[in-house]
C-alpha positions as CSV (number, residue, x, y, z in Angstrom):
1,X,73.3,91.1,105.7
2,X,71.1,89.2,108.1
3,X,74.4,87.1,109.4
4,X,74.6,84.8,106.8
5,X,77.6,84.2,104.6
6,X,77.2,85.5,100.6
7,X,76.6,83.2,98.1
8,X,80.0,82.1,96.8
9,X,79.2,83.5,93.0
10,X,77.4,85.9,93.2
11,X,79.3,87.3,97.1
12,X,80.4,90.7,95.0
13,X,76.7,91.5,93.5
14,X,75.4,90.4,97.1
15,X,77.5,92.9,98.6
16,X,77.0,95.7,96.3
17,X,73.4,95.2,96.5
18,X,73.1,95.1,100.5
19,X,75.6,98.3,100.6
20,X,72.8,100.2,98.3
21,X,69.9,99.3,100.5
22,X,71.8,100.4,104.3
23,X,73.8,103.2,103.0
24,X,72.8,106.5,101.9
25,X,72.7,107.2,98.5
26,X,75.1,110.4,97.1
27,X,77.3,111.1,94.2
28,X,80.4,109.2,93.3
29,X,79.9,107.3,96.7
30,X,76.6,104.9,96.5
31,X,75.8,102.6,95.0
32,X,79.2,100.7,94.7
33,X,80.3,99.5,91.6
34,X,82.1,96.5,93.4
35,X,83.2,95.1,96.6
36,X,86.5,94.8,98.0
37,X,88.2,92.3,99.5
38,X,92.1,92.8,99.6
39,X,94.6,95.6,99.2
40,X,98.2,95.8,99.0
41,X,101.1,98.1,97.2
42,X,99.5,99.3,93.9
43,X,97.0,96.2,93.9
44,X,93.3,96.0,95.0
45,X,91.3,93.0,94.7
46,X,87.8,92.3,94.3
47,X,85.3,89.7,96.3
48,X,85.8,86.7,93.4
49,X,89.5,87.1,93.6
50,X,89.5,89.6,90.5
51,X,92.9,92.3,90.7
52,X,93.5,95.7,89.7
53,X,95.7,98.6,89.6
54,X,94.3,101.6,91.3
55,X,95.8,104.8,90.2
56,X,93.3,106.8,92.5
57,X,92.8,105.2,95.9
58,X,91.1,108.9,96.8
59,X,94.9,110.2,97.1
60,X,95.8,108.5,100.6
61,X,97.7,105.4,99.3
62,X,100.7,107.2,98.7
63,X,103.1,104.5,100.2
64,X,101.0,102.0,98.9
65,X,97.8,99.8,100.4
66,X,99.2,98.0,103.3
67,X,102.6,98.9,103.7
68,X,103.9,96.5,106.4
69,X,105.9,98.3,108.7
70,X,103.2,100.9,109.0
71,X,100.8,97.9,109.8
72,X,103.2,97.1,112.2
73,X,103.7,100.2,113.8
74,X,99.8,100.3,114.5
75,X,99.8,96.9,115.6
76,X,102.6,97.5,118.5
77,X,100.6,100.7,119.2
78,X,97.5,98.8,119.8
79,X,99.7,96.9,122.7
80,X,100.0,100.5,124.0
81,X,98.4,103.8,124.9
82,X,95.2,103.9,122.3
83,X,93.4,107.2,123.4
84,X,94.4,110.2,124.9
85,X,91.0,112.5,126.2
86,X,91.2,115.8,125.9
87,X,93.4,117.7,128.4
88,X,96.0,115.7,127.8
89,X,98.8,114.7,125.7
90,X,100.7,112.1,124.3
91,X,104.3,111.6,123.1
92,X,103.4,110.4,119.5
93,X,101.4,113.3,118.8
94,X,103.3,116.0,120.1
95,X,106.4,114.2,118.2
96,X,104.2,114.7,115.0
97,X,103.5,117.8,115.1
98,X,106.6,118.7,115.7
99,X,107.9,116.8,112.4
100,X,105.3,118.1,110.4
101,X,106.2,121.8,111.3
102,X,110.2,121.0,110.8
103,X,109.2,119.7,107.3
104,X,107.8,123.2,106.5
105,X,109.8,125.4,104.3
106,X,110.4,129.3,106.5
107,X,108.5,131.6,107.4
108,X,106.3,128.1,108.3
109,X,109.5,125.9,109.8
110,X,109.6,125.0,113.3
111,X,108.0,127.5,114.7
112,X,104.9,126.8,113.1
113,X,101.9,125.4,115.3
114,X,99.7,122.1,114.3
115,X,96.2,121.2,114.9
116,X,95.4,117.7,113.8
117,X,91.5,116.4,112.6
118,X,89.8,113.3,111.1
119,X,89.4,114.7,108.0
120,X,91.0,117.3,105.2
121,X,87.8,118.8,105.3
122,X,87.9,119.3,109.2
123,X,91.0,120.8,108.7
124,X,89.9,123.2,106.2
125,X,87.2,124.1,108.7
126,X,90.2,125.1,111.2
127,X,92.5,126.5,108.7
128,X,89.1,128.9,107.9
129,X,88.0,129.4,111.5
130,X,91.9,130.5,111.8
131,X,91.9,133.3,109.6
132,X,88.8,134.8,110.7
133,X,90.2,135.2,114.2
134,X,93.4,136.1,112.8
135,X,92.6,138.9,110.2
136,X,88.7,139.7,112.1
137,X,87.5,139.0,108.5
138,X,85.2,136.8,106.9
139,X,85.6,137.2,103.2
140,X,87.5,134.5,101.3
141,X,89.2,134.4,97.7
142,X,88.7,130.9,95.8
143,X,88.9,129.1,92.3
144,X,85.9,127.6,90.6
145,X,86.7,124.2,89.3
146,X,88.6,123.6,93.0
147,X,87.7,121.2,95.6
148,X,88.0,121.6,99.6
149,X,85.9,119.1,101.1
150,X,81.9,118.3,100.8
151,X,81.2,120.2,104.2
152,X,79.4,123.9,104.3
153,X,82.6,125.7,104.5
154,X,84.3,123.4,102.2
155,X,82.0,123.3,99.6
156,X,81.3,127.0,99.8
157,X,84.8,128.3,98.6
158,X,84.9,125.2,97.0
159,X,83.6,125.9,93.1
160,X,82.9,122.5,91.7
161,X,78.9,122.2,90.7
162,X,78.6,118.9,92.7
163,X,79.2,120.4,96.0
164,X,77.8,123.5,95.6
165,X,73.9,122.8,94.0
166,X,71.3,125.3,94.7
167,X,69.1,123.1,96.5
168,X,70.9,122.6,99.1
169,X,69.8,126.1,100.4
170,X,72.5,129.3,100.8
171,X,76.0,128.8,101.4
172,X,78.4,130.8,103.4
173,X,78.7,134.4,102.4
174,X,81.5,136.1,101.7
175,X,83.3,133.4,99.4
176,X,84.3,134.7,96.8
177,X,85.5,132.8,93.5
178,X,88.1,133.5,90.6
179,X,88.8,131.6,87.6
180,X,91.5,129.4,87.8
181,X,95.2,129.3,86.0
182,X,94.2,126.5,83.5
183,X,96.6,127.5,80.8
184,X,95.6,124.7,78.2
185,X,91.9,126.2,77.9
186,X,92.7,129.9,79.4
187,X,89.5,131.0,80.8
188,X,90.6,134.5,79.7
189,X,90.7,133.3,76.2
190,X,94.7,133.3,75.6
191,X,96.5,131.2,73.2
192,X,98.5,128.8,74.9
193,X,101.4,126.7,72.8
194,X,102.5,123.3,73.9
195,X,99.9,123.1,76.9
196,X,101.7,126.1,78.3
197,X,100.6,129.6,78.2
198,X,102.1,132.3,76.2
199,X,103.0,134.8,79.1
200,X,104.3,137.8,76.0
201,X,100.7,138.0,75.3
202,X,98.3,136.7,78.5
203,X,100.8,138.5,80.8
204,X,99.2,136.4,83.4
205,X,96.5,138.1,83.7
206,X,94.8,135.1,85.8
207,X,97.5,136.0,88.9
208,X,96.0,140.1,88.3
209,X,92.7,139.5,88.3
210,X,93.3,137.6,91.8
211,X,95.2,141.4,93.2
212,X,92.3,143.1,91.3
213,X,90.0,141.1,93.7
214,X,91.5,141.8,97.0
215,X,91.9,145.4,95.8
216,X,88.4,145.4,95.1
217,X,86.9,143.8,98.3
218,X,89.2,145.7,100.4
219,X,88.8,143.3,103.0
220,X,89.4,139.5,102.2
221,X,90.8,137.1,104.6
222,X,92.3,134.4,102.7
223,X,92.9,133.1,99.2
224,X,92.3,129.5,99.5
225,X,93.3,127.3,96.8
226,X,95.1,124.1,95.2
227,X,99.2,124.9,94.1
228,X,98.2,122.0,92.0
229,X,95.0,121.1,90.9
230,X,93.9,117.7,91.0
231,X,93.6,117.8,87.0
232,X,97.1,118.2,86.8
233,X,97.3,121.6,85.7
234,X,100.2,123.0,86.1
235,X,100.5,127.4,87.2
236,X,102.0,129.2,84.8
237,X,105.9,130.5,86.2
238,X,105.3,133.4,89.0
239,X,101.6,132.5,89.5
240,X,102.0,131.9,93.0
241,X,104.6,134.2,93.6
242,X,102.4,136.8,92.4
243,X,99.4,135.6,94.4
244,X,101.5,135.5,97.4
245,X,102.5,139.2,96.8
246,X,99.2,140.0,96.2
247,X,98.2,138.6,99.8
248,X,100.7,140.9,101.4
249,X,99.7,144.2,99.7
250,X,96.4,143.6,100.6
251,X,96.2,141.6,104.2
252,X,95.5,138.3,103.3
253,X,96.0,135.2,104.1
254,X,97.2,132.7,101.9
255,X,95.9,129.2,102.7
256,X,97.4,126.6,100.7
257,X,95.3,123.5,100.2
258,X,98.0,120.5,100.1
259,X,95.5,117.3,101.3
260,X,95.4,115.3,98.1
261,X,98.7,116.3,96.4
262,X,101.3,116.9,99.6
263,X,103.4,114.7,101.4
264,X,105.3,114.4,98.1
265,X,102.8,113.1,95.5
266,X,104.4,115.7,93.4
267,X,108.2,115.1,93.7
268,X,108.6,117.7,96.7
269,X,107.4,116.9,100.0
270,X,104.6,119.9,100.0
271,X,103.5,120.7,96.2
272,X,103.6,124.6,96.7
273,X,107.7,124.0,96.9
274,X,107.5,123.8,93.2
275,X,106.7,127.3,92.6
276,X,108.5,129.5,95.1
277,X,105.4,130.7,97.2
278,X,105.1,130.0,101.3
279,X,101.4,129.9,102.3
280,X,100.4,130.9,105.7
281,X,98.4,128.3,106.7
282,X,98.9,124.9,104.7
283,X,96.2,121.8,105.3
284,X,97.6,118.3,104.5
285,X,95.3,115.5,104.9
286,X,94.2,111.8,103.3
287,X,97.8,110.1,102.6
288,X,99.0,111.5,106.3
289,X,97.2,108.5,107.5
290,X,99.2,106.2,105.4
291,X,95.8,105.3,103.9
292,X,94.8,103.3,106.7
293,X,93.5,105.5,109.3
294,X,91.5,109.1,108.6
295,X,94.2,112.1,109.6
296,X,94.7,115.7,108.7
297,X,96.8,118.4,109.8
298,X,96.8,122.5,110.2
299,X,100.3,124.0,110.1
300,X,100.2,127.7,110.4
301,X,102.5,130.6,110.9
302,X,103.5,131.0,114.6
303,X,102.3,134.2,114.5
304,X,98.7,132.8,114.0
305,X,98.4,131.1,117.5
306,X,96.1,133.6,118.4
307,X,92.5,131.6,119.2
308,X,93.7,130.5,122.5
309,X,90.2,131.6,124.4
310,X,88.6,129.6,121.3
311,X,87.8,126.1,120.3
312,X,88.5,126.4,116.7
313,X,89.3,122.6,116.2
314,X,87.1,120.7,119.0
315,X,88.1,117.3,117.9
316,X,87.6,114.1,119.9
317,X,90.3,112.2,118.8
318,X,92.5,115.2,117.8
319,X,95.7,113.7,119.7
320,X,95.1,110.7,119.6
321,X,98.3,108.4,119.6
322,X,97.2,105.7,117.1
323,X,96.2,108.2,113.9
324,X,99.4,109.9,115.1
325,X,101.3,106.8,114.9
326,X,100.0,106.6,111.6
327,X,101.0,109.8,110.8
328,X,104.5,109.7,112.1
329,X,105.4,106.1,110.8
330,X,104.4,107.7,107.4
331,X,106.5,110.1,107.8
332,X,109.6,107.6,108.7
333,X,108.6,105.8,105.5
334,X,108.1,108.7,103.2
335,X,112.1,109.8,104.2
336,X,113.9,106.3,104.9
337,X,112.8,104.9,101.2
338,X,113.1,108.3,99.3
339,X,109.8,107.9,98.2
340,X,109.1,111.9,97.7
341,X,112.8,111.9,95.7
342,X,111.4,108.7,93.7
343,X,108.2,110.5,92.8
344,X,110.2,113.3,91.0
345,X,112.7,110.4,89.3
346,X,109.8,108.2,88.1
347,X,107.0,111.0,87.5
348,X,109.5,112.7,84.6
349,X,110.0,109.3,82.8
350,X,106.3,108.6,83.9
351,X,104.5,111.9,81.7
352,X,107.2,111.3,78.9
353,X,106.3,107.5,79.0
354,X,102.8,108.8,79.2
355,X,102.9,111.2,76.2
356,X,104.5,108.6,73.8
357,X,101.6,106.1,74.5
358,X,98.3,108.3,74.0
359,X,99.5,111.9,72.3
360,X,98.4,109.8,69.2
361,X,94.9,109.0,69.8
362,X,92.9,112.2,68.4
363,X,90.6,112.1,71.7
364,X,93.8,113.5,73.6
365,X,94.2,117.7,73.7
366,X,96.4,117.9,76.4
367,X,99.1,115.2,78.5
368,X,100.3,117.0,81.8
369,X,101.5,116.1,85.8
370,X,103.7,116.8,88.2
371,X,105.4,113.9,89.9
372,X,103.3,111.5,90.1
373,X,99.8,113.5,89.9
374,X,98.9,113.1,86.0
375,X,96.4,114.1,83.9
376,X,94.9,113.2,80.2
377,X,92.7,116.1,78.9
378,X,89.9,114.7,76.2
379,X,88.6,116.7,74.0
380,X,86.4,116.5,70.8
381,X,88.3,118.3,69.1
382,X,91.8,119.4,69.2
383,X,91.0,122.8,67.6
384,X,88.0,124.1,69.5
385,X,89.1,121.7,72.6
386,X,85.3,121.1,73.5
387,X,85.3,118.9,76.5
388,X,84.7,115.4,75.6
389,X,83.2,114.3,78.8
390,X,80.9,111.3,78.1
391,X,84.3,109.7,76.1
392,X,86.2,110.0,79.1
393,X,83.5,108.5,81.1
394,X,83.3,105.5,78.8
395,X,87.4,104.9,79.2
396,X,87.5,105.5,82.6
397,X,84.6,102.3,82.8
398,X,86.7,100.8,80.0
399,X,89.8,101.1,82.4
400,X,88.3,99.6,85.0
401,X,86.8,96.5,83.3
402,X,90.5,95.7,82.2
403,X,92.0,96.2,85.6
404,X,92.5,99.5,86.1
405,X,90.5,101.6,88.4
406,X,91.4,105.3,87.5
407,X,89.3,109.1,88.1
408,X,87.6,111.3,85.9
409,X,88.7,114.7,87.6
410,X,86.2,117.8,85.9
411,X,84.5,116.9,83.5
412,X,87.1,115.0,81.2
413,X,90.3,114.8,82.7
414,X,91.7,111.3,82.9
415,X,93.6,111.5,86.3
416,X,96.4,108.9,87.2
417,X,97.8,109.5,90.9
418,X,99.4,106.0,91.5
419,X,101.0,105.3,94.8
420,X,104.7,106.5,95.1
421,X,106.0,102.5,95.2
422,X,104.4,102.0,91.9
423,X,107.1,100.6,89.1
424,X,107.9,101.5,86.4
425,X,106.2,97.7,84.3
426,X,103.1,98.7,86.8
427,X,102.9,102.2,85.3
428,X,103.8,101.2,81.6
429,X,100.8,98.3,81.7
430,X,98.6,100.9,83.4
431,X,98.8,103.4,80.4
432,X,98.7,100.9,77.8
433,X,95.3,100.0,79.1
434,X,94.4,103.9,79.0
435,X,95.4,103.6,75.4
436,X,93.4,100.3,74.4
437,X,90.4,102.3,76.0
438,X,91.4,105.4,73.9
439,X,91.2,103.2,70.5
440,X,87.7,101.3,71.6
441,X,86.2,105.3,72.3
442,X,87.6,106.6,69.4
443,X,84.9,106.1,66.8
444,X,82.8,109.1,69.2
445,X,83.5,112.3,70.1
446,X,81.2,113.0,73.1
């Protein structure tokens, strides 16, 4: 930016423009579509003073931009021990760990062990690394559709097209991929009635064809996946329970992938709660930093501490005490204002609300969530349910324009993860917008 101030107009288009020419260019990251100047609770506001609502702040604003005693917390922390180098330790961090593992439903619960990273993806790397050592296999069980992080190993039993294009040259082997329990278009062809599946008829076949796998293979490390899926679908009942059993007939692991819906996005503090299935290893990341510094966290089995002539999570900053404050004060804030309690409350009224407000427009197959992760299915029609992704591109843009800065998640899935403080005006103003979008993209069906 050469040192000089931006022009006062035109500072948002001068920003946008500089961070195009020094950054480098990639999907859904650069260029910009605007700059940012401010951020606080549910609000973000734009260079030119312009406001919004932003119902998907890349799932880490869970308490809300800003909170202020977490800024506080980091604030005294800076006025006290800001690094610890490896080979030692630090009070703050080993007093997260320990929370985190407390938190964790048996056979995880306190005797679980922790390894912290900068990234969900760095901690899928561990989680990964972990099960190799502990099963001395390599093979791994996935969903298409899913997403783990951009990185090799991420984006190899990761199944979404972006991450995994062919030019980018082999990924790992071994990573195997099933199809995933998306009841409202069954991938196995199944009727489904009322967006949920008809289990007299389907039988849940997805949840056999994952124990048809491992029997197959004979020799699989993990399963790897989402409990919930960042388009909102929800598992048919026993999915995971089924899965789980699976795992244990056939000596797998079961890593449970928690970094953009745990820490209570759903109404329970880890989303897997929900559906009556313990993973082994279970990665929490992007909101664990309380959306102001990058954090992520391995908890695993005690039984899996078994890398100890290994670096399978070499991080430079892996204890150190200011992400962990970060961590911990979220934590405190998450439990003292019943945030993860609130999420249930307000996400019920939230889909209902929801439903009442769009189900009408004939773009809309499908209205689903959990908590406080929701998603709007479009579709060209509501017979065929042909994805309509170009009309869910054009409301997401719509959206935005109006003051509301929401995700396309797949290829037409209209997702809405506001922050756990939202209210309930903030959320009712929010989908009214989605529906003034729905009526100006309504005369196409692309």
């Amino acid at each position: 930016m050469s040192g000089g101030a931006a022009p006062g107009a035109n500072a948002a288009r001068y920003l946008i423009e500089a961070d195009a020419r020094q950054f480098l260019h990639q999907a859904s990251s650069t260029p910009c579509r605007s700059a940012v100047q401010a951020a606080a609770g549910v609000w973000v506001e734009e260079v030119g003073g312009r406001r919004f609502m932003d119902f998907h702040g890349n799932s880490v604003h869970h308490l809300g931009y800003a909170h202020p005693r977490l800024v506080a917390a980091l604030k005294a922390q800076l006025d006290g021990l800001t690094f610890s180098p490896r080979r030692f330790t630090n009070e703050v961090a080993v007093t997260l760990a320990r929370r985190l593992a407390e938190r964790a439903p048996p056979p995880l619960g306190p005797a679980s062990k922790v390894l912290f990273a900068p990234s969900g993806n760095d901690a899928m790397e561990i989680a990964l690394r972990l099960a190799r050592v502990a099963t001395g296999r390599f093979k791994t069980v996935s969903f298409w559709d899913a997403y783990h992080g951009a990185g090799l190993a991420a984006s190899s039993i990761g199944g979404e097209r972006e991450y995994r294009a062919a030019r980018n040259g082999p990924l790992l082997p071994g990573t195997e991929h099933v199809a995933p329990a998306t009841c409202y278009r069954c991938p196995y062809g199944y009727p489904e009635r009322a967006g949920r599946p008809v289990l007299e008829l389907c039988h849940m076949v997805c949840a056999s064809f994952v124990r048809y796998v491992l029997e197959r293979e004979g020799d699989v490390a993990a399963v790897v996946a989402e409990p919930l899926r960042s388009t909102a679908h929800v598992p048919p009942p026993g999915f995971w329970q089924e899965v789980r059993a699976a795992c244990d007939a056939h000596g797998a692991l079961l890593i449970f992938d928690e970094v953009p819906n745990g820490l209570g996005k759903t109404g329970r503090f880890f989303a897997f709660e929900h559906f009556g299935a313990v993973p082994d290893i279970v990665v929490l990341g992007k909101a664990l930093g309380g959306g102001i510094l990058p954090l992520a966290a391995v908890i695993a089995r005690g039984a899996l501490d078994v890398a100890s002539d290994l670096s399978i999570g070499h991080y430079t900053h892996e204890k150190n005490p200011l992400l962990a404050r970060a961590g911990l004060t979220t934590l405190e804030i998450l439990e003292s204002e019943g945030l993860v309690e609130r999420a249930a409350r307000l996400g019920e009224w939230a889909l209902a609300r929801l439903r009442k407000v769009v189900a009408k427009h004939a773009l809309v197959g499908d209205v689903r969530g959990l908590g406080l992760r929701l998603g709007v299915e479009l579709v060209r029609d509501r017979t065929t349910k042909i994805p309509a992704g170009a009309a869910a591109d054009r409301v997401a843009r719509a959206a935005f324009d109006r003051g509301l800065n929401l995700s396309v998640a797949g290829e037409n899935v209209l997702g809405l993860s506001p922050p756990l403080v939202v209210t309930e005006a903030e959320l009712d103003a929010a989908f009214e917008i989605v529906a003034e979008c729905l009526d100006a993209a309504g005369s196409s069906r692309s």
